[in-house]
Residue frames as a rotation matrix with the C-alpha (Angstrom) as fourth column:
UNK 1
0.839 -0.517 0.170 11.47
0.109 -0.145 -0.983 -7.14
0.533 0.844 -0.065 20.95
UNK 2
0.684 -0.654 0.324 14.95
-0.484 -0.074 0.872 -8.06
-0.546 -0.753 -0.367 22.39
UNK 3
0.650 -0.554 -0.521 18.03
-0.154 0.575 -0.804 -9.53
0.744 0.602 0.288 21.81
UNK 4
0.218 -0.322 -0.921 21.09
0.880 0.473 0.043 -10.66
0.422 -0.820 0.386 24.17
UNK 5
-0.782 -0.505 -0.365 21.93
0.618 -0.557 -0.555 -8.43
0.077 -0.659 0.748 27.67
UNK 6
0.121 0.649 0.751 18.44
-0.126 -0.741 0.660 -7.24
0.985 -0.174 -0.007 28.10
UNK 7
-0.548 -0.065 0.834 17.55
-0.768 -0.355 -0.533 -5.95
0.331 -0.933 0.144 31.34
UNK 8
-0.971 0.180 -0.160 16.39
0.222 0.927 -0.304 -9.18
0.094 -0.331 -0.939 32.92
UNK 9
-0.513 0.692 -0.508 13.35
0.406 -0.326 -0.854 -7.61
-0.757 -0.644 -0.113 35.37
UNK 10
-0.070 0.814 -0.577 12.10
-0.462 -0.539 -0.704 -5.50
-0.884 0.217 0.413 32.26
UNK 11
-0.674 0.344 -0.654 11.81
-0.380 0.599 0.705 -8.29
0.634 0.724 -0.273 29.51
UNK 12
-0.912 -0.036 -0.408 10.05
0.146 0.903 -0.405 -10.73
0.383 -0.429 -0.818 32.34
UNK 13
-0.719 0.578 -0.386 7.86
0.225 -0.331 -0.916 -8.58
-0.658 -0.746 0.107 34.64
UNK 14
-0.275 0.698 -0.661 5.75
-0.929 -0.371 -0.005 -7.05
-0.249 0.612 0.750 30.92
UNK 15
-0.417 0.427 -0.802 5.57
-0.564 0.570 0.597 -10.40
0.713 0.702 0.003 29.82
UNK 16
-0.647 0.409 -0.644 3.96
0.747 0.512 -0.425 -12.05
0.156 -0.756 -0.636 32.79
UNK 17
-0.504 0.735 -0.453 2.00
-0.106 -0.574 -0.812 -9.18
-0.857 -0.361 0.368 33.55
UNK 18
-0.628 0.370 -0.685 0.47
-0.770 -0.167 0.616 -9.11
0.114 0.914 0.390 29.98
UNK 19
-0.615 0.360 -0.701 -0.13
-0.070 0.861 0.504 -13.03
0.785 0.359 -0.504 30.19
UNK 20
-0.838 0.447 -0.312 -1.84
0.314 -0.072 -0.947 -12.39
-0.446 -0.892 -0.080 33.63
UNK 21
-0.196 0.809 -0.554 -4.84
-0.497 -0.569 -0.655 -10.34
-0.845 0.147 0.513 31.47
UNK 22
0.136 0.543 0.828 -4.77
0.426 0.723 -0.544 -13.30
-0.894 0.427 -0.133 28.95
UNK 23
0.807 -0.153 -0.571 -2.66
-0.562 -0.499 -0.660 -11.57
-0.184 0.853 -0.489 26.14
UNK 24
0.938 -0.069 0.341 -0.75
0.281 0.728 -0.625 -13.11
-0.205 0.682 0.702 23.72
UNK 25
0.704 -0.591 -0.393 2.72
-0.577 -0.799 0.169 -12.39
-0.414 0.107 -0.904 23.98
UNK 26
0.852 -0.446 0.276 5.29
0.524 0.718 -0.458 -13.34
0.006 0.535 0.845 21.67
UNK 27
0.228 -0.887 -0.401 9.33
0.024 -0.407 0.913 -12.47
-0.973 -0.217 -0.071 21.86
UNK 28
0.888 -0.349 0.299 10.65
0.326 0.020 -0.945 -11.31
0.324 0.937 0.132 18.71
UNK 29
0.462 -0.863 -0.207 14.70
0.162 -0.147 0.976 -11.51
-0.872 -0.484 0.072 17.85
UNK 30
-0.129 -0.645 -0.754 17.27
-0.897 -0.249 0.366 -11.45
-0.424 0.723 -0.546 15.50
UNK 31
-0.319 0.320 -0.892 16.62
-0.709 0.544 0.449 -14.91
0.629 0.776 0.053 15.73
UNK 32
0.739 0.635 -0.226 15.25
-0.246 0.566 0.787 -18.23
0.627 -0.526 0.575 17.09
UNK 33
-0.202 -0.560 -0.804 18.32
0.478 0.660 -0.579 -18.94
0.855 -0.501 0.134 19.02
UNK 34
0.362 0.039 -0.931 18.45
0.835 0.429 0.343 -17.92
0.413 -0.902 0.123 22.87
UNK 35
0.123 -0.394 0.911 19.11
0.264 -0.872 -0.412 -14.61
0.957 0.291 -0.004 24.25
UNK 36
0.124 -0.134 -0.983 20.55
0.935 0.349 0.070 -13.82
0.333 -0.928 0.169 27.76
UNK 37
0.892 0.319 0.321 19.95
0.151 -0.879 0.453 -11.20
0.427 -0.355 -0.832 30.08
UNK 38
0.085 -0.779 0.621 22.47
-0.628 -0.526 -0.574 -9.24
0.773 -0.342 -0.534 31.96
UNK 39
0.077 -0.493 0.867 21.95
-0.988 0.078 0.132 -11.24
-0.132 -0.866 -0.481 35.08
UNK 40
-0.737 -0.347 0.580 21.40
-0.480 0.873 -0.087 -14.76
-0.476 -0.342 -0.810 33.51
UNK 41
0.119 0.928 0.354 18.03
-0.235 0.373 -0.898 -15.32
-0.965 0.024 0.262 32.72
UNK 42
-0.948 -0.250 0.197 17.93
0.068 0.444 0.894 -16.93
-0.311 0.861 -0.403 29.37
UNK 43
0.344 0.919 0.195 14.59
-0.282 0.299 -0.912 -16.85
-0.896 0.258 0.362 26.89
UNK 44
-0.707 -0.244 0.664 13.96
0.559 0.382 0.736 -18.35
-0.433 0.891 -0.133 23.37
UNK 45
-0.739 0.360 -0.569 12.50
-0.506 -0.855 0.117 -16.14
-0.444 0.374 0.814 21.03
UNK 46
-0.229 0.352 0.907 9.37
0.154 0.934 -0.324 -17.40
-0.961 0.066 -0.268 19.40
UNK 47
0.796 0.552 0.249 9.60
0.467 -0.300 -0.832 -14.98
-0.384 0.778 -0.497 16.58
UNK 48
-0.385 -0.830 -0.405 12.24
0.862 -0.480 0.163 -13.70
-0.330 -0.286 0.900 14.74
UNK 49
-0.284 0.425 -0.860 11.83
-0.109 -0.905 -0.411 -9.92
-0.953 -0.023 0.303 13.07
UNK 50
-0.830 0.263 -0.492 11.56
-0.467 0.155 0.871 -11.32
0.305 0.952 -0.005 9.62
UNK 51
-0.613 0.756 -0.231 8.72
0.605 0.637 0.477 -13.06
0.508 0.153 -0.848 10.72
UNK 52
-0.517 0.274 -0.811 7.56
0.620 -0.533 -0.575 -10.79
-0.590 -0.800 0.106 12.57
UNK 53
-0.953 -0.247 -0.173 6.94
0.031 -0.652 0.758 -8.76
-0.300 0.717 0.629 9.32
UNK 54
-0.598 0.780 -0.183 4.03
-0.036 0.202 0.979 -10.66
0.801 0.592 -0.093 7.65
UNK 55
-0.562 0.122 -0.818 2.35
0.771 0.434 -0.465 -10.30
0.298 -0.892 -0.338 11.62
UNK 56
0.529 0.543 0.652 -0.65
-0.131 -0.706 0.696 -8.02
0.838 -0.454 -0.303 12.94
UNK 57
-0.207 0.160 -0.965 0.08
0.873 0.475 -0.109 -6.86
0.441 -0.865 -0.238 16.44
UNK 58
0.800 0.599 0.030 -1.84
0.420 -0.595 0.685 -4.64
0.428 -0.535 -0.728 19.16
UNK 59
0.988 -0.083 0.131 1.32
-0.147 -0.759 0.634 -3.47
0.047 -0.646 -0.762 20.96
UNK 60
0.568 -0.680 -0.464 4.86
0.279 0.689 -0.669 -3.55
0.774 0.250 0.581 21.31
UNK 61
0.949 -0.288 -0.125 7.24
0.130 0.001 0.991 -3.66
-0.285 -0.958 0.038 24.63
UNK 62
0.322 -0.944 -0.065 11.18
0.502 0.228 -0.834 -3.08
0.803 0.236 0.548 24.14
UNK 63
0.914 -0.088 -0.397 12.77
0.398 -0.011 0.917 -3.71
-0.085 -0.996 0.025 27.42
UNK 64
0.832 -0.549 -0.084 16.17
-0.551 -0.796 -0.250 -1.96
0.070 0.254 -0.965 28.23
UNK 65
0.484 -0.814 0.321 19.74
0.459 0.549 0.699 -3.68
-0.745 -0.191 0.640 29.39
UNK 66
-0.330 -0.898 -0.292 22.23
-0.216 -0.229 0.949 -3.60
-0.919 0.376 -0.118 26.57
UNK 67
-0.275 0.316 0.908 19.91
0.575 0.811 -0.108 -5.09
-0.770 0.493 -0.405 24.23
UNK 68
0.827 0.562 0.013 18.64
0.336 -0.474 -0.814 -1.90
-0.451 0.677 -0.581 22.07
UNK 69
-0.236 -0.897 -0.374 22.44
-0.642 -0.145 0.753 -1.25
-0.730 0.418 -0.541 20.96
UNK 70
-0.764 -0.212 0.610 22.15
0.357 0.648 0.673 -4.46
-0.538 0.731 -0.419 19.06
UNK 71
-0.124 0.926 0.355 18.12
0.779 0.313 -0.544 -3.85
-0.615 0.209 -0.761 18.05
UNK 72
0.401 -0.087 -0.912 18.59
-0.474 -0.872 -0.125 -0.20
-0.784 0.482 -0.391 16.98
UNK 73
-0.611 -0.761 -0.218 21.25
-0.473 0.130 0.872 -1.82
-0.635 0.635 -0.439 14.28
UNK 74
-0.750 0.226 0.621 18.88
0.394 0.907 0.146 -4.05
-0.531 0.354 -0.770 12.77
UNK 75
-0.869 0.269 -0.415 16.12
-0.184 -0.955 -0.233 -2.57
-0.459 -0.126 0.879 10.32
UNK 76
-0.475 0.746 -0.467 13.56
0.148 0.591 0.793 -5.08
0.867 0.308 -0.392 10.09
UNK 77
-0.297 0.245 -0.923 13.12
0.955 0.049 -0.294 -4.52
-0.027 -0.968 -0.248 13.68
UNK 78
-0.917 0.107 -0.383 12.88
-0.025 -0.977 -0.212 -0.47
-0.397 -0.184 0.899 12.91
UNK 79
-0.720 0.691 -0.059 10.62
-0.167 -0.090 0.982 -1.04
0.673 0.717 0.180 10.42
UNK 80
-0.335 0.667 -0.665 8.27
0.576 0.704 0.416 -2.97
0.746 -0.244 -0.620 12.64
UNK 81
-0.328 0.173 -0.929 8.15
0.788 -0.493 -0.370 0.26
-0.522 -0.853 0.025 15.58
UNK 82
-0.895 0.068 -0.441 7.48
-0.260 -0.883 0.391 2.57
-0.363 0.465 0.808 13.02
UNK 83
-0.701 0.705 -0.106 4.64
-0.154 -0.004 0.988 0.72
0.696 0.709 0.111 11.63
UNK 84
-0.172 0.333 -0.927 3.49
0.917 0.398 -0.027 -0.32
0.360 -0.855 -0.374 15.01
UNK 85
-0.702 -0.471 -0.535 4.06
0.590 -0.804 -0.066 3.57
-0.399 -0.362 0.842 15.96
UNK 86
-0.949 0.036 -0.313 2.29
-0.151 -0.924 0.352 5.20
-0.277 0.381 0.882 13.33
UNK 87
-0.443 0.821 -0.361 -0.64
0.510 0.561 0.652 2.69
0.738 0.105 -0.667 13.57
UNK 88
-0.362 0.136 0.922 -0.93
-0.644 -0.752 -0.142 4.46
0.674 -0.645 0.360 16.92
UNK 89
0.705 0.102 -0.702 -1.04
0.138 0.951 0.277 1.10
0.696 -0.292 0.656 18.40
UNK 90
0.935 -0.342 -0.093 0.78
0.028 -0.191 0.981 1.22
-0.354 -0.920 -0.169 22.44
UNK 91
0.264 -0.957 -0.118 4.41
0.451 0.230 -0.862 1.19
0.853 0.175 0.492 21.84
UNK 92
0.920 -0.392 -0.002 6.33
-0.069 -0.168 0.983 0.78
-0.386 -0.904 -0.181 25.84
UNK 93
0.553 -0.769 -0.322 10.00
0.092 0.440 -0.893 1.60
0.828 0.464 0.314 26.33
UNK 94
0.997 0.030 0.075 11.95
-0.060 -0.348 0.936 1.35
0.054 -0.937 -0.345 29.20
UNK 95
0.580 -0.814 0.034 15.21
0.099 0.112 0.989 2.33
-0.808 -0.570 0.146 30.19
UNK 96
-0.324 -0.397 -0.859 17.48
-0.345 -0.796 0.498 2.22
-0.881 0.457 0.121 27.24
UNK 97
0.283 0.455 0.844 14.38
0.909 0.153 -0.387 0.94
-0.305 0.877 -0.371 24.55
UNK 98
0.712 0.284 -0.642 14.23
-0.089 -0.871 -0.483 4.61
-0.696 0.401 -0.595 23.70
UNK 99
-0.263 -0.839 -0.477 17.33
-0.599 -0.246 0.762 4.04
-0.757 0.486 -0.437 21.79
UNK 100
-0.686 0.244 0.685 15.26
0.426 0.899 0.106 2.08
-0.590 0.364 -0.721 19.21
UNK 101
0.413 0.890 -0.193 12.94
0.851 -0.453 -0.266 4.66
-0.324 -0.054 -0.945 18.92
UNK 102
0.454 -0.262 -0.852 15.48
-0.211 -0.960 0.183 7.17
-0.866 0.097 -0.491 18.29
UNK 103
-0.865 -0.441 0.240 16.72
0.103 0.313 0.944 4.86
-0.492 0.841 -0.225 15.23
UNK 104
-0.436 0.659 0.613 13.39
0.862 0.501 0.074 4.33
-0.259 0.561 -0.786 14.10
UNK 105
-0.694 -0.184 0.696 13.00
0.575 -0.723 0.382 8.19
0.433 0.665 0.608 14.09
UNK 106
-0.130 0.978 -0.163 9.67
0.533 0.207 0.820 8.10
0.836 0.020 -0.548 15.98
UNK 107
-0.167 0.005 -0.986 10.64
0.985 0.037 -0.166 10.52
0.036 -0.999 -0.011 19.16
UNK 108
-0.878 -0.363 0.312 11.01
0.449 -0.850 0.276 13.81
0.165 0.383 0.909 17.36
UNK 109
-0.594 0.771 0.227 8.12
-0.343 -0.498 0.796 15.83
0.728 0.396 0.560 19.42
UNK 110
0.511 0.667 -0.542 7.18
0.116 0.572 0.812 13.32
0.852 -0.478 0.215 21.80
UNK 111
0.228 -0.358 0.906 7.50
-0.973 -0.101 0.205 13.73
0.018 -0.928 -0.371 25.99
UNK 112
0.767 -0.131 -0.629 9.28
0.006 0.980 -0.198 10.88
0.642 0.148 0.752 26.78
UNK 113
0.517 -0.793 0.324 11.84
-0.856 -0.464 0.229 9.68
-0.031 -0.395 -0.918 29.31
UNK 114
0.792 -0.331 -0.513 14.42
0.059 0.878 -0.475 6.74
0.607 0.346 0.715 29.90
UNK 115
0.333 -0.800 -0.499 17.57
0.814 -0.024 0.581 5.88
-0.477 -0.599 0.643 31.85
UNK 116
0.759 -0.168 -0.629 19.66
0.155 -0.891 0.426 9.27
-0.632 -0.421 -0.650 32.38
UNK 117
-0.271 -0.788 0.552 22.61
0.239 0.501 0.832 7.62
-0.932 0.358 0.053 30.52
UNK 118
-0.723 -0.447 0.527 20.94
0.630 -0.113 0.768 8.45
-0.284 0.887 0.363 27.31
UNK 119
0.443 0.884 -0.152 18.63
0.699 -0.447 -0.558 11.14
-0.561 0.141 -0.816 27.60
UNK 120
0.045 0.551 -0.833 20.65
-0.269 -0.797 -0.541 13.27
-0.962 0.249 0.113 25.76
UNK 121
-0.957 0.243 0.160 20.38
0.263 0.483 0.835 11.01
0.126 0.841 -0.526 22.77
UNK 122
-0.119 0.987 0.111 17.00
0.978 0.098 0.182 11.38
0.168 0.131 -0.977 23.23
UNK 123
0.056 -0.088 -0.995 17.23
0.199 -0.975 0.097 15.30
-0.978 -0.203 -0.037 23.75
UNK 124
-0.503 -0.395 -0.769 19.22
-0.724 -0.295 0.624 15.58
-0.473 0.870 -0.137 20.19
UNK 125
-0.721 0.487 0.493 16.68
0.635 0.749 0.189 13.28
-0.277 0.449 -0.849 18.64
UNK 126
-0.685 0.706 0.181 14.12
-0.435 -0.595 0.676 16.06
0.585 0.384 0.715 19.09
UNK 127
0.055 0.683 -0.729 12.39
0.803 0.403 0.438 14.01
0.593 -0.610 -0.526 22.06
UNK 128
0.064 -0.229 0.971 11.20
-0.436 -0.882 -0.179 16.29
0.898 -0.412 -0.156 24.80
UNK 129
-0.591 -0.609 -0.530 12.96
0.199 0.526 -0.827 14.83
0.782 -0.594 -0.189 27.85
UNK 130
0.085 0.196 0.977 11.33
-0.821 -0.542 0.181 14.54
0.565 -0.817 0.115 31.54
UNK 131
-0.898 -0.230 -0.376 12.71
0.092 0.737 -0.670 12.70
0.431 -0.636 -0.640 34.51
UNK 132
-0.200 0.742 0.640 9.81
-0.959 -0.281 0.026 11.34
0.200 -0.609 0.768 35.34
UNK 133
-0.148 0.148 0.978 8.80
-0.710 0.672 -0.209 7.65
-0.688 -0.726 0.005 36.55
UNK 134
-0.193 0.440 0.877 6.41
0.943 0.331 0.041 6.56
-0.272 0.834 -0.479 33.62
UNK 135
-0.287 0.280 -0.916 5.39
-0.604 -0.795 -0.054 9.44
-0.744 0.538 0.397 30.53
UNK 136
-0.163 0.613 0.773 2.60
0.857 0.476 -0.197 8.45
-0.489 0.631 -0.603 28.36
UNK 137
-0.529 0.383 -0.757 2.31
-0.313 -0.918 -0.246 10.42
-0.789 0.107 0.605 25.22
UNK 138
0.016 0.833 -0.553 -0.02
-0.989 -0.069 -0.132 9.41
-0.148 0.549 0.822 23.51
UNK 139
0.970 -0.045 -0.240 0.00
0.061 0.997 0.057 5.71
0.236 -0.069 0.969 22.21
UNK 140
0.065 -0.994 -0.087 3.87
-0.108 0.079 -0.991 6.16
0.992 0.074 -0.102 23.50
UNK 141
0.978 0.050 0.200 4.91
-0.200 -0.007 0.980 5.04
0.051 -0.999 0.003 27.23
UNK 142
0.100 -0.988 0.115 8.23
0.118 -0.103 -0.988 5.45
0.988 0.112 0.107 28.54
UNK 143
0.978 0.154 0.142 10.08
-0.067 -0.415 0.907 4.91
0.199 -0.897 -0.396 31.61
UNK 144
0.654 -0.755 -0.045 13.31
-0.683 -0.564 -0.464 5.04
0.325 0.335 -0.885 33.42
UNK 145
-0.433 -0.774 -0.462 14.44
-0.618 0.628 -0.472 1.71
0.656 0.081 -0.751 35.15
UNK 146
-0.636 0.367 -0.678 13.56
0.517 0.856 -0.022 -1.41
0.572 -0.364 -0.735 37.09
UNK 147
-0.920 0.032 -0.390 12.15
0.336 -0.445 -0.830 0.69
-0.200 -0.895 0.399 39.64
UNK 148
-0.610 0.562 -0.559 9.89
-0.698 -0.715 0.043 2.67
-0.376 0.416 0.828 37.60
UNK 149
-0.948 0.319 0.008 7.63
0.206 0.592 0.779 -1.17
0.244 0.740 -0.626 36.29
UNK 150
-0.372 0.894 -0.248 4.57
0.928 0.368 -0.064 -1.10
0.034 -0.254 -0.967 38.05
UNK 151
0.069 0.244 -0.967 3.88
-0.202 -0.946 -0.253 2.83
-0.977 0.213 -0.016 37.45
UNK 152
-0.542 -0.473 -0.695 5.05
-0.550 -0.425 0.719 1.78
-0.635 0.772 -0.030 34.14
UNK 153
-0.966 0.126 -0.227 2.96
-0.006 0.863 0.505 -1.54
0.260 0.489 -0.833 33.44
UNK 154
-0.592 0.534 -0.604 0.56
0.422 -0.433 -0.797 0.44
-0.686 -0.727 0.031 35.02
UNK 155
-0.017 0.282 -0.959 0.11
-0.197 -0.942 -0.273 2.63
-0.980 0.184 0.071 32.17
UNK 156
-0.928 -0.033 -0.371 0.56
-0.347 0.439 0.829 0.16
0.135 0.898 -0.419 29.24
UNK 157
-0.646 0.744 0.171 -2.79
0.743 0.560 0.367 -1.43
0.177 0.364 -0.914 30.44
UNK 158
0.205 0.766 -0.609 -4.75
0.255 -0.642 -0.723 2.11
-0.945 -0.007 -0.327 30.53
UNK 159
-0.484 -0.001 -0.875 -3.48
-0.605 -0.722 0.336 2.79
-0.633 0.691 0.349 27.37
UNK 160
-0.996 0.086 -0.038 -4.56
0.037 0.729 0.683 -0.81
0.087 0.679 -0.729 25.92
């Protein structure tokens, strides 16, 4: 789940790792057109969020960059973390995903961290904050930036 000015490294690195264990991964946008990362990278979505709707899925990823500003705005896209959420089905965020999560309402209670820049959005959400690499509560993972994938993709496939 992205849209343009994600964080390059954390849209790429989950989806390759994922497809490495032979999972099905599918980008969902606003729409089918192209979305570019901060440094360049370019992907086509293969889903948008309206389609996404009428879709089963096992997990969702929402990488950071600038992209959850736009995603947070959109509420076909909330809808879809909340039901994904409360299915208790994985839900990863890294960096500033949490800010998706804090539209969709879903943090209030949960340990959870993210890039420094908006923890206290995520503080005054009712999330309980901890600088910590990766934080898995429950079917929730959360980390805090490029740095932090492989501790972080680490912990999306023990939770799957």
């Amino acid at each position: 789940m992205s849209a343009d000015n994600f964080e390059d490294i954390e849209l790429f690195y989950p989806y390759y790792r994922l497809r490495e264990e032979s999972i099905e991964v599918l980008i969902a946008s606003e729409s089918s057109e192209e979305i570019r990362g901060k440094n360049g990278y370019t992907v086509n979505p293969d889903i948008t969020f309206e389609q996404a709707l009428d879709m089963e899925f096992d997990l969702i990823i929402i990488p950071g960059g600038r992209a959850p500003e736009k995603v947070r705005l959109n509420p076909i896209a909330l809808n879809i973390v909340r039901d994904i959420f409360d299915s208790r089905k994985p839900v990863g965020a890294i960096c500033h995903g949490p800010q998706v999560l804090i539209s969709a309402g879903v943090v209030k209670g949960k340990k959870l961290t993210c890039y420094r820049g908006i923890r206290d959005d995520v503080i005054s959400a009712g999330g309980l904050y901890v600088d910590e690499r990766v934080v898995v509560d429950g079917n929730l993972v959360t980390s805090r930036m490029p740095d932090d994938l492989p501790y972080f993709m680490k912990s999306i496939m023990e939770v799957i």
